[in-house]
KEKOL-41471 format. One line per field, with one value per residue (C-alpha): residue number from 1; residue in three letters; chain; x negated, y negated, z negated. Coordinates in Angstrom, 2 decimals, always signed. Layout:
resi	NUM:... .
resn	ALA:... .
chain	A:... .
u	X:... .
v	Y:... .
w	Z:... .
END
This chain:
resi	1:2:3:4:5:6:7:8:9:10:11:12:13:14:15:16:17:18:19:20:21:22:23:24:25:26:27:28:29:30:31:32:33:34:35:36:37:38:39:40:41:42:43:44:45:46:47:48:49:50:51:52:53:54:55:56:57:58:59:60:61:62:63:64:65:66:67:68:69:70:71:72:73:74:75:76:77:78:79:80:81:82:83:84:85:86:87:88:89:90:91:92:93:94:95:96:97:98:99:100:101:102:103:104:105:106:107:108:109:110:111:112:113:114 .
resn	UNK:UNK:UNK:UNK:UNK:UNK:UNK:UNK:UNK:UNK:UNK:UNK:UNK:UNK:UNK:UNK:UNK:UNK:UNK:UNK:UNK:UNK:UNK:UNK:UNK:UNK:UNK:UNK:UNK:UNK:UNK:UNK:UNK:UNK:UNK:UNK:UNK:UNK:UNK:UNK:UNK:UNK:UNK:UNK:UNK:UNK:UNK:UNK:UNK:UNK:UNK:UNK:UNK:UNK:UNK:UNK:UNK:UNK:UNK:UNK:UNK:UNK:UNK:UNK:UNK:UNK:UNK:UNK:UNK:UNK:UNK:UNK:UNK:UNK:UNK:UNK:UNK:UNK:UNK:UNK:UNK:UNK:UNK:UNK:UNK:UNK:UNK:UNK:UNK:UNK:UNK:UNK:UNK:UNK:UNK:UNK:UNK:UNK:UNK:UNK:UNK:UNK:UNK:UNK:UNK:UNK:UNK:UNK:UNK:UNK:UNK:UNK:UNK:UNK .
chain	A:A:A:A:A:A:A:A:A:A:A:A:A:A:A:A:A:A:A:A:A:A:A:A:A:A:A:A:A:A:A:A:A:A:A:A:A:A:A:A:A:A:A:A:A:A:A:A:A:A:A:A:A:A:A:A:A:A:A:A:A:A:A:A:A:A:A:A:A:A:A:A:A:A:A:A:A:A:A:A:A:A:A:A:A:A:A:A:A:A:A:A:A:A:A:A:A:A:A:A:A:A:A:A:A:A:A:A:A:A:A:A:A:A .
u	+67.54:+68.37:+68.63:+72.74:+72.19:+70.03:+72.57:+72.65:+72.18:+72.97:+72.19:+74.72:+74.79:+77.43:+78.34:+80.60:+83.57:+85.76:+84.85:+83.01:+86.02:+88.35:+90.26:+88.80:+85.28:+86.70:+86.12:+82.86:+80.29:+79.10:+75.92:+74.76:+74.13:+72.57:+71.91:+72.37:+71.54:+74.46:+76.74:+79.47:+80.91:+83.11:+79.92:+78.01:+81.02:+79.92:+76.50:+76.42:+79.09:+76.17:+74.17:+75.77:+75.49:+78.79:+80.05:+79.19:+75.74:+75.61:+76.62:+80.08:+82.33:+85.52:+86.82:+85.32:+84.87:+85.82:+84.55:+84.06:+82.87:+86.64:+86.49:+83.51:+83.19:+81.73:+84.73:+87.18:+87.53:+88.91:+85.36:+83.20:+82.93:+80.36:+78.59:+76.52:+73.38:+70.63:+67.77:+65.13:+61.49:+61.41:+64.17:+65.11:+67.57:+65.68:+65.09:+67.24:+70.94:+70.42:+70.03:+66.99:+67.41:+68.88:+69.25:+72.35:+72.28:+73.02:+75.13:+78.26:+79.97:+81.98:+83.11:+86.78:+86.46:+83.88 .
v	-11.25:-8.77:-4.78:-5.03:-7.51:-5.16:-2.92:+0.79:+2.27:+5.85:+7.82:+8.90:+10.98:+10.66:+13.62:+13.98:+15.78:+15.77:+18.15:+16.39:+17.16:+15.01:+12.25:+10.08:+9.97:+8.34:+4.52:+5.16:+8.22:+9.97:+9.12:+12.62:+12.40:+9.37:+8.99:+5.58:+3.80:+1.69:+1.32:+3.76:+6.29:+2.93:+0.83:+3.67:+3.11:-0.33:-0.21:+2.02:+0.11:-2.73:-1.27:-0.55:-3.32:-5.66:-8.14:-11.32:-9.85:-9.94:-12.45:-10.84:-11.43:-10.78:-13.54:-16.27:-15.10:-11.90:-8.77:-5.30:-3.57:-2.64:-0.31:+1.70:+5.58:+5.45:+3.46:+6.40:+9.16:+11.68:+11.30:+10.92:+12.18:+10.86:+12.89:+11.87:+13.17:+13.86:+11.75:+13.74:+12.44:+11.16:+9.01:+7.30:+5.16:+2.67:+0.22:-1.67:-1.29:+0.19:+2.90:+5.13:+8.28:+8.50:+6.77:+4.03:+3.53:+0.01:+1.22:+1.79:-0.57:+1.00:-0.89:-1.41:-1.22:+0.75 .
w	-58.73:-61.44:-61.19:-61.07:-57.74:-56.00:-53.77:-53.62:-50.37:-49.38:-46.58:-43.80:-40.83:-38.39:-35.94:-33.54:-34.21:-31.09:-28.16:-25.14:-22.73:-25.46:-23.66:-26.80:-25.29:-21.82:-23.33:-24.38:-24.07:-27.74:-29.24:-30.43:-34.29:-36.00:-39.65:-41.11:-44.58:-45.45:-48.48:-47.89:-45.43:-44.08:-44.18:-42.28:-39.24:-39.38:-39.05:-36.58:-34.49:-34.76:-33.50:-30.34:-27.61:-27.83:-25.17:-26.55:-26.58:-22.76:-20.14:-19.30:-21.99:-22.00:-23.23:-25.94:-29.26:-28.22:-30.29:-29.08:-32.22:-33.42:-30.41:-31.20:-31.10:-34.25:-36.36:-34.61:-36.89:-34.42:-32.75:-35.52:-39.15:-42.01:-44.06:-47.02:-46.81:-49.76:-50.02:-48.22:-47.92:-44.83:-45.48:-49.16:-49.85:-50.64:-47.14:-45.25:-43.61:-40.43:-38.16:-39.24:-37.16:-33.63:-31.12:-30.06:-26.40:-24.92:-22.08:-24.10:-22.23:-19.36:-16.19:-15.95:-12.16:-9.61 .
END
């Protein structure tokens, strides 16, 4: 593997930009703020959408093959914004793609019925 193959990593935070009485928030509660070391501010929706649990990660799915990660809070830019943050100390860019601050909750996934 040469330098050029090696991929650049940044550091994101993603806050919540609508208010918590926002009609947005009713499929899925915010997160709070989570900073995330991905590729871009598009990546950074991604990985934290991975983070979050998804239905063919449990027993009920939806249906087969069926993906819930399109309908994240984070990929929804009326709920969310990225910012790019500086390389600070406690976290470089240098690491995995991931979540490195904050936390994702698993129970993300609301029931349909009570």
């Amino acid at each position: 593997m040469t330098q050029n193959d090696i991929r650049q990593l940044r550091l994101y935070r993603l806050v919540p930009l609508a208010e918590p009485g926002d009609p947005g928030w009713s499929n899925a509660p915010s997160q709070g703020e989570i900073v995330v070391r991905a590729e871009s501010p598009a990546d950074a929706r991604i990985v934290a959408a991975e983070a979050e649990l998804d239905f063919t990660e449990i027993d009920a799915k939806p249906a087969e093959g069926t993906d819930t990660r399109m309908a994240s809070v984070f990929r929804n830019e009326k709920l969310y914004t990225v910012i790019e943050e500086p390389v600070s100390p406690a976290f470089g860019h240098e690491g995995e793609r991931g979540v490195v601050q904050g936390t994702v909750s698993v129970g993300t996934i609301r029931p349909t019925q009570v």
